[in-house]
C-alpha positions as CSV (number, residue, x, y, z in Angstrom):
1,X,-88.7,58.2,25.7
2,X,-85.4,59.9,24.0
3,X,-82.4,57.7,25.0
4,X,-79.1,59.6,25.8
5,X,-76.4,58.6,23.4
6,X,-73.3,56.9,25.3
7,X,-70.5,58.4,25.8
8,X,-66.8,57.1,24.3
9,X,-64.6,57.5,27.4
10,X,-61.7,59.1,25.9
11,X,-58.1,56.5,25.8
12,X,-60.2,53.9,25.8
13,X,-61.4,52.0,22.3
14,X,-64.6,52.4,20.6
15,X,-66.9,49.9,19.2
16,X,-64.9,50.4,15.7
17,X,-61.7,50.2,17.0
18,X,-59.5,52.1,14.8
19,X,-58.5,55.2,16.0
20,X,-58.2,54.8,20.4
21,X,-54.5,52.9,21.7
22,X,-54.6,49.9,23.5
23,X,-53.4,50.3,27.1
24,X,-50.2,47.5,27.8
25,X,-50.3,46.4,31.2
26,X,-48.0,47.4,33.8
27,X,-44.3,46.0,33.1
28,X,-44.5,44.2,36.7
29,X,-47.5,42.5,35.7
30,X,-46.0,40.8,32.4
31,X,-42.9,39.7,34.3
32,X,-44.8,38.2,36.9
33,X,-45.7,35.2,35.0
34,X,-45.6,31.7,37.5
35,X,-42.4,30.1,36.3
36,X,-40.5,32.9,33.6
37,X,-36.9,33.0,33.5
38,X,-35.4,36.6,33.3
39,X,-32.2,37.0,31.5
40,X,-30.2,40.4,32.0
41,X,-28.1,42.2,29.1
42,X,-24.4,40.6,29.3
43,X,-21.8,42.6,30.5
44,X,-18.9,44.0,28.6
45,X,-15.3,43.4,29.0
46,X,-13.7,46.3,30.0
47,X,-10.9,48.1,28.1
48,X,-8.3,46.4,30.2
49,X,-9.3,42.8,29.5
50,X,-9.8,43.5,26.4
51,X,-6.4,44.9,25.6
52,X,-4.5,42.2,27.8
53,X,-6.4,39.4,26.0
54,X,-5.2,41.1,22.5
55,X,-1.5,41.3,24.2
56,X,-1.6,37.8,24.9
57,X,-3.1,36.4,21.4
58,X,-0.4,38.5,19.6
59,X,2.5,36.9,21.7
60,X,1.3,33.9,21.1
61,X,0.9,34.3,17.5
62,X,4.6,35.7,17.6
63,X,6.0,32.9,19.5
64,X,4.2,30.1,17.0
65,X,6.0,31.8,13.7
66,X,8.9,32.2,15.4
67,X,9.2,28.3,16.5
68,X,7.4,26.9,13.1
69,X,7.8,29.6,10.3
70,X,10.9,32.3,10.9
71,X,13.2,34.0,13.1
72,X,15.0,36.7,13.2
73,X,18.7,36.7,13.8
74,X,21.8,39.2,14.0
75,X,25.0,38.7,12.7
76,X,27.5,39.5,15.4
77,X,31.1,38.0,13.7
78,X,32.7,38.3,10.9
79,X,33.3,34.9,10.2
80,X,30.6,34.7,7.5
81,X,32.3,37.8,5.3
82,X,31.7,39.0,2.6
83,X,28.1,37.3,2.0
84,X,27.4,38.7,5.8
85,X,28.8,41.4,7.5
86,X,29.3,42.8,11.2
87,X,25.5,44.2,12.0
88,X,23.8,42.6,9.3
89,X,20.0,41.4,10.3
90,X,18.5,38.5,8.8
91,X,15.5,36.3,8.5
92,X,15.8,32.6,9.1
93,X,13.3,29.7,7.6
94,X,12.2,27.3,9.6
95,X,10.3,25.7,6.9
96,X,13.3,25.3,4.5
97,X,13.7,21.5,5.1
98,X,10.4,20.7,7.0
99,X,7.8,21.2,9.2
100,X,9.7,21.1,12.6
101,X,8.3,20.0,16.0
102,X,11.3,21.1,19.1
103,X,12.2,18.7,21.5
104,X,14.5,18.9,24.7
105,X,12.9,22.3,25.6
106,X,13.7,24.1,28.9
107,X,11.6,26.8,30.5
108,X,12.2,30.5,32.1
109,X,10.8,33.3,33.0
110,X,11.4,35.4,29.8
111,X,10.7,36.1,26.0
112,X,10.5,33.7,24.1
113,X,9.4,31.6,27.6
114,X,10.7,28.4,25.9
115,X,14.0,27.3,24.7
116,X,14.8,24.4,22.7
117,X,17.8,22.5,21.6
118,X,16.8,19.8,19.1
119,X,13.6,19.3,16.4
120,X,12.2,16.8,14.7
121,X,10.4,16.8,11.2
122,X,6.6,16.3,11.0
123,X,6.9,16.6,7.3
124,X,10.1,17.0,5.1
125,X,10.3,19.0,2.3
126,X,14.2,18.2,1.8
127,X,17.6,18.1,3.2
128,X,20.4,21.0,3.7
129,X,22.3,21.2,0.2
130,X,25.5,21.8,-0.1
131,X,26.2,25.7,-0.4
132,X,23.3,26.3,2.0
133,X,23.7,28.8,5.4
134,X,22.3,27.3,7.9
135,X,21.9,28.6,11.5
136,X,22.3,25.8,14.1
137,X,22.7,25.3,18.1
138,X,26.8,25.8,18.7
139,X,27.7,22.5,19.5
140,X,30.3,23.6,22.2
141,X,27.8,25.6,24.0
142,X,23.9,24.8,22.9
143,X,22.9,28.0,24.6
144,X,24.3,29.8,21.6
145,X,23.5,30.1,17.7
146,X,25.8,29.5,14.9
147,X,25.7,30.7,11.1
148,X,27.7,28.8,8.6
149,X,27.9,27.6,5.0
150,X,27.4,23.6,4.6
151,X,30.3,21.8,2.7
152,X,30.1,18.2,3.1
153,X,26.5,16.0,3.0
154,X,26.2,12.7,5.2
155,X,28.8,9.9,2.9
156,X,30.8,13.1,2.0
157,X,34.5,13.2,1.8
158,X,35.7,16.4,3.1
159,X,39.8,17.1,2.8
160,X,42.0,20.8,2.9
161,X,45.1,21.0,1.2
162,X,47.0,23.8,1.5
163,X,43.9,25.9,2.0
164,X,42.1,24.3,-1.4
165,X,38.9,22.5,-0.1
166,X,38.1,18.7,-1.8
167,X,34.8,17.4,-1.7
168,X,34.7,13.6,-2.8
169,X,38.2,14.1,-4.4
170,X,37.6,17.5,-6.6
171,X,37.7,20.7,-5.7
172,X,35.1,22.6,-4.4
173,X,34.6,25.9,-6.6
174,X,34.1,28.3,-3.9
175,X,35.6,31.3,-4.9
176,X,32.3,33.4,-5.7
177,X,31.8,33.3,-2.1
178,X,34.6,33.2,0.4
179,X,37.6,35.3,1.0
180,X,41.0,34.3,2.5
181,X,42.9,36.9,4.0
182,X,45.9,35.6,5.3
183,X,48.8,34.2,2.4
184,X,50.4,31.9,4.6
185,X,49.8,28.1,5.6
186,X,49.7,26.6,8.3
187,X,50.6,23.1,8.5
188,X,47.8,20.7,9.9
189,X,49.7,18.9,12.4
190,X,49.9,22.5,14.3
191,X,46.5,24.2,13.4
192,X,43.3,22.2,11.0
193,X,42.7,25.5,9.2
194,X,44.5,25.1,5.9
195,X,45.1,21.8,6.2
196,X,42.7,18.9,7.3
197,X,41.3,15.4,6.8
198,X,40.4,13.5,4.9
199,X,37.3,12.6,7.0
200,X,33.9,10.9,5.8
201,X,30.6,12.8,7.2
202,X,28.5,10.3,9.0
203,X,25.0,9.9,8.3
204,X,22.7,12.6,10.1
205,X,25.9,15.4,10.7
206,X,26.9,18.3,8.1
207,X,30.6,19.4,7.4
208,X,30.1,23.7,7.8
209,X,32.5,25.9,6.9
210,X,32.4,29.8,7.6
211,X,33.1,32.3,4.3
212,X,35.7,33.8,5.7
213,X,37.6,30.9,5.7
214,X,40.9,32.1,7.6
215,X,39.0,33.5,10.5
216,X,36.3,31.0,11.1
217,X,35.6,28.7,14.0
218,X,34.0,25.7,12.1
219,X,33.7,21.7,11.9
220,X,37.7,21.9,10.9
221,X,37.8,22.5,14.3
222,X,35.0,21.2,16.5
223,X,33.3,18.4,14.2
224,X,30.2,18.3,12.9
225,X,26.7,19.6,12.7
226,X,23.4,16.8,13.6
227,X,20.8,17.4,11.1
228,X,18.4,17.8,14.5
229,X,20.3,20.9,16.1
230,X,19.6,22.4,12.6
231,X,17.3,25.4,13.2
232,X,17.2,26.7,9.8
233,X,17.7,28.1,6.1
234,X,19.0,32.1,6.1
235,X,17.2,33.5,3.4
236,X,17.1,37.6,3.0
237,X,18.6,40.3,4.9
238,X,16.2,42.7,6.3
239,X,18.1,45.5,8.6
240,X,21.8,46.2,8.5
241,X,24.0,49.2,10.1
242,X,27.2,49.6,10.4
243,X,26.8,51.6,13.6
244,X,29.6,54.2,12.4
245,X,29.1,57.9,11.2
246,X,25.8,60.0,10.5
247,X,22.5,57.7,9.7
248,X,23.1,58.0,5.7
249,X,26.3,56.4,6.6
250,X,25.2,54.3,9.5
251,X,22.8,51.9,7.7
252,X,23.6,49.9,4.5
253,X,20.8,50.9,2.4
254,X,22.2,48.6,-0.4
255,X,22.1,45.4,1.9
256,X,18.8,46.0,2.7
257,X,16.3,43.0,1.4
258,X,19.2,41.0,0.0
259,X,18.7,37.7,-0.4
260,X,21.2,35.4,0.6
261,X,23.2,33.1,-1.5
């Protein structure tokens, strides 16, 4: 008898099985395998987090250079004239003399969120020099900032005569850098400005004297400066306006990136 030839059901595979698909199982069946752990897709952050969590990093960031690298100051006296003037913006080191770790801090609810009145070096890279401006915590009122020019070194012998500053006994070339405005003098049993000491700096304290050395509040007058209130070397003048005329007049294009000496 003739035999009917079999039929190839069609999606299904033949006995050569190259050209029919395999058919996958239902998706519910290969999940339901006794004891397999499903993991979903994690979710993103949304655009909010996201930009709060970059705000935060970036104040952060801000807050560690200015504490351990540099700061930004403004000059808001005269009393450093003419190497800095009324207006004048400039950029403080914090690394000059060492790697410095604050101490006595105190907290509020503001930027910078900490505030601190002393530092201690981690690792020195030097001491202040004499000629160098330092900025330093006012030591009248801690709460405020000081800029002047150190003079006299721990073991130092400062004296003024008749406005003519001494140094260990010779005097101190200065002329490059400070101005004195007012001809008379003043005699130091009345007023330390032209006439003062001689005193010997104790170890750990600075002797700082302004530029403008008729019209500065300095250690003639309220001692000296402890190498810990020391917040830094100024280095370069970034920004400085006068804050008088049209804008070509207004800013001091040729103070601009000046470095300070």
């Amino acid at each position: 008898m003739e035999q009917k030839p079999q039929e190839v059901q069609p999606g299904l595979e033949d006995a050569g099985g190259s050209s029919a698909e395999a058919v996958s199982p239902p998706v519910s069946e290969s999940l339901a395998v006794p004891g397999a752990r499903v993991e979903s897709a994690p979710r993103r952050k949304s655009v909010f987090r996201e930009y709060a969590e970059a705000i935060v990093v970036a104040m952060l960031l801000a807050f560690a250079i200015r504490i351990f690298v540099v700061q930004a100051f403004k000059i808001p006296s005269g009393s450093m004239i003419p190497t800095l003037v009324i207006g004048d913006h400039i950029l403080v080191s914090k690394l000059s003399y060492g790697l410095q770790w604050p101490g006595t801090c105190r907290f509020s609810m503001s930027f910078p969120p900490m505030t601190c009145y002393t530092s201690s070096s981690l690792l020195s890279f030097g001491a202040p020099q004499r000629g160098d401006i330092i900025v330093f915590r006012y030591p009248e009122d801690e709460d405020k900032d000081f800029i002047k020019r150190v003079v006299g070194l721990p073991g130092d012998t400062v004296e003024i005569r008749n406005k003519v500053v001494f140094v260990n006994g010779a005097p101190l070339d200065d002329h490059g850098y400070t101005q004195r405005v007012d001809p008379g003098v003043i005699d130091g049993a009345i007023n330390p400005r032209d006439n003062f000491g001689p005193v010997t700096v104790p170890a750990g304290k600075f002797f700082v004297m302004g530029d403008n050395r008729d019209q500065s509040l300095d250690s003639r007058f309220w001692g000296y400066v402890s190498a810990e209130k020391i917040r830094g070397k100024a280095f370069r003048i970034y920004w400085s306006w006068s804050g008088q005329g049209d804008w070509q007049g207004w800013v001091r294009w040729d103070r601009l990136g000046k470095a300070i000496q």
